[in-house]
Each structure stands twice: as structure tokens, then as C-alpha cells.
C-alpha positions, 0 to 999 in steps of 0.5 A, spaced: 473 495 521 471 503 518 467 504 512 470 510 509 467 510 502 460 506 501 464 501 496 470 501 501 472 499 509 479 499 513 481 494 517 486 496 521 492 491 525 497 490 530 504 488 527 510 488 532 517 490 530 521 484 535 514 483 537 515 489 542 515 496 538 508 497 535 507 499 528 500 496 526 498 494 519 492 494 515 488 491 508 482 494 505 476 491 503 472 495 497 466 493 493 467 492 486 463 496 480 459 488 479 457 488 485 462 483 488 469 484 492 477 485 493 481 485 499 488 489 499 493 486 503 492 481 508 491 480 514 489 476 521 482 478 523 479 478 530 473 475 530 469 481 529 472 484 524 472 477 520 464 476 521 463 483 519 467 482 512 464 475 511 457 478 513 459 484 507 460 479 502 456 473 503 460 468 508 467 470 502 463 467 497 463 474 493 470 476 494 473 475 487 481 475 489 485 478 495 490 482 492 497 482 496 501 489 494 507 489 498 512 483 497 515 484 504 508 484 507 507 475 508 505 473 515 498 474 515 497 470 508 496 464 510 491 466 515 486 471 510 488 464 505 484 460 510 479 465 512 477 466 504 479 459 501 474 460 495 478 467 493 484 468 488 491 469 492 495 474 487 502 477 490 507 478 487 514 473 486 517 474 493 509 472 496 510 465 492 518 464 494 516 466 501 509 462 503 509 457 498 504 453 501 498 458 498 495 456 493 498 462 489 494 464 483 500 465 477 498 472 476 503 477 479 500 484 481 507 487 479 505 485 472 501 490 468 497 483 465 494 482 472 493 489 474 489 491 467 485 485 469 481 490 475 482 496 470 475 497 472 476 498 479 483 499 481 489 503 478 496 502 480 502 504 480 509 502 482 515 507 483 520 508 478 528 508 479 528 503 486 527 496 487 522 493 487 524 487 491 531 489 493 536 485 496 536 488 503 530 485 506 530 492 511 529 496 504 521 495 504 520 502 499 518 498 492 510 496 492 504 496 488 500 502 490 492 501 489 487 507 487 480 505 488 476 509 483 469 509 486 472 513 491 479 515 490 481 512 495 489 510 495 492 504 499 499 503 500 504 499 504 511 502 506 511 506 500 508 512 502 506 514 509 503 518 513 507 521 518 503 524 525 505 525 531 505 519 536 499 519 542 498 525 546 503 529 542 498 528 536 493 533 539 499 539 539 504 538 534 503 539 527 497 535 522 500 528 519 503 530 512 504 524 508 512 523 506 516 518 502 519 511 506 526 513 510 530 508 506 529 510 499 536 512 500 539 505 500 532 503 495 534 508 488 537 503 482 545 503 483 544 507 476 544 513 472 537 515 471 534 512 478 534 519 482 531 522 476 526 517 475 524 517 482 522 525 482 518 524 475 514 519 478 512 522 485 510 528 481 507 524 475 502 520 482 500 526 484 498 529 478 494 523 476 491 522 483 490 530 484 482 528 486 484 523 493 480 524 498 484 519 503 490 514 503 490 509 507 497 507 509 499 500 513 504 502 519 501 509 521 495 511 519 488 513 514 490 521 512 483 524 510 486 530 505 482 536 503 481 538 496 488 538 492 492 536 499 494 530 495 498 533 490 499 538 495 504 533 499 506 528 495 510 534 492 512 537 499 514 529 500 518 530 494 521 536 496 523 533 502 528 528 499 531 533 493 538 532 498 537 523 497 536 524 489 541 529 489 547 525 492 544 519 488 546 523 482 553 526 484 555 519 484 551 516 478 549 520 474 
């Protein structure tokens, strides 16, 4: 666990492709403006990581809902279910369908109904012109991405990234960037629009989160960003995928 924010902690995990390529994953852990807390995303805490939550938040009692964000992030459910039992389980449709033995709070985190209900501590924001669950469970591009407002802090799963070198070679290529999922091509709406919608919510996110000071991404790593550094690369992300957008509107529209 890493406290980034004095109202926001990281955990960060272990998540193997094939049970060998290391990819890791993470959930959040932020103080609300009452006092008590939510988690973001879910995952199975070692020992001291979950003692040190529960000492956080008065043994879970204080934890108001844990918040699944992404519908292809399922596995570790049940088990933060089990460790919070009193807590709220929100995911979206896919959660419910796939681990239909949590007690699922009916509300989806994909409808703006449930997310007004942490207006005050969250904002959201979900991609435009791509699927949100698409049919090729490879395809993990659409999510719920979550703005902390105390701190600024962004969490988001699959949907942006943060692109670093790996091991050693961090310390001599160039600083992590943050960049957009490879699979977008494959994601963008099978329609006229889609590509255009895309780029008008890339540059409407980071207009409106200019102020980030950190993203927090489940499979790479916690970028710290300098003043405007947000805004900076979200737009160089979108720049990087004008040929995908382009292609998608040569056949489209």
C-alpha cells in the first residue's frame, strides 16, 4: 500500500497472463469528504496490505462501497467481497453475469444514476465511439475511469496506461508517457462518428482534468505528472492513434 494523497492509498498486485507474463493490477483506496471511504476495483490483499486497510477504516466498517470500474477486471471479486462483506459491490453488468455469486448491488457504475451517487467525491468518465463491453474478450479498451476530487488523482484500468520501459532499461530510455489501450483499433464503434467521438473525448478528458497530478493505471504503473503534464500527454496519446481514427473514417465515415 502507498499513500499517495492524505485521502488516497495505492495497492499495487500481481496479475499473470497464462499464469506466466507478469502484468500486475491494482485498487485504490480513497477517504471520502464524510469521513468514511470507497475502494476502486478489487483485488486480493496479502495479509498486511489488508491489515493495513482495515486498521484505515475501522476493521471495513467505514467502507461505503467498493467501486468495480472495469467489466473484464472479475477475478479478484469475490475475494475483497468476502474481506468487506458490509461494504456495497457495484460493477457494472458484465461483474454481475460473470460472478453471480456476490451479492451485487443493483446499481451499475456505467450509468450516470449511480455514479451521481459519489458526485462528491468522484468524477467519471467513460470513452465515447468504443464499446463498452465489447464481444471479443481480448478487447478491454472501454472502462469507468475515476477522478478523486480532494486530490486529483485519476484511477484507471486498461483504458489509459502508462507506458515505461521494463526493469533496467527504466533507468536509461526515456520517462513513462501515459498512451492510450493498443487494442483501440478493434474497440471504435462499427460506425460513422465513432473515431470522431474517440478524439472529442480524449481532448474534452484532458481539458477537464488539466489539474492531475497522478494516474494511477492497473497493469503498468502510478505516473506522477508535472503541472499540466496531464493535458500534455493525453493529447500526445491522441496524436499517436490519428492513423487508427483515420483508417476507422476512411471505412466509415
Amino acid at each position: 500500500m502507498k499513500q499517495l494523497h492524505h485521502d488516497f492509498w495505492n495497492f499495487r498486485g500481481s496479475f499473470k497472463t497464462a499464469k506466466v507474463i507478469e502484468i500486475g493490477t491494482h485498487m485504490s483506496l480513497l477517504r471520502r469528504a464524510n469521513g468514511r471511504f470507497l475502494v476502486l476495483d478489487s483485488y486480493g490483499l496479502a495479509d498486511d496490505d489488508l491489515a493495513q486497510l482495515l486498521a484505515l477504516t475501522g476493521g471495513g466498517a467505514q467502507v461505503d462501497a467498493v467501486i468495480n470500474l472495469h467489466p473484464f477486471h472479475t477475478i479478484h471479486c469475490t475475494a475483497l467481497s468476502d474481506a468487506l462483506p458490509q461494504a456495497r459491490m457495484i460493477g457494472t453488468a458484465r461483474h454481475h453475469t460473470e460472478v453471480p455469486e456476490i451479492a451485487w448491488d443493483p446499481a451499475l457504475i456505467e450509468h450516470a444514476s449511480t455514479q451521481a451517487d459519489f458526485a462528491e467525491d468522484l468524477e467519471f468518465s467513460i470513452p465515447a465511439g468504443v464499446d463498452f463491453i465489447s464481444a471479443d474478450e481480448k478487447v478491454h479498451v472501454g472502462s469507468v475511469i475515476a477522478r478523486h476530487r480532494a486530490s486529483g488523482i485519476v484511477h484507471v484500468d486498461d483504458t489509459i496506461n502508462v507506458w515505461m520501459a521494463p526493469g533496467i532499461l527504466s533507468a536509461v530510455l526515456p520517462e513513462p508517457k501515459l498512451g492510450f489501450h493498443p487494442m483501440l483499433p478493434k474497440a471504435l464503434e462499427k460506425r460513422a462518428g465513432a473515431a470522431d467521438d474517440y478524439a472529442r473525448w480524449a481532448r474534452d478528458l484532458a481539458r477537464d482534468w488539466a489539474g492531475t497530478p497522478i494516474v494511477c493505471a492497473a497493469h503498468s504503473a502510478v505516473r506522477e505528472l508535472p503541472p499540466g503534464g496531464f493535458a500534455t500527454e493525453i493529447l500526445a496519446a491522441l496524436d499517436k492513434v490519428e492513423d487508427t481514427l483515420a483508417d476507422h473514417r476512411k471505412e466509415y465515415g
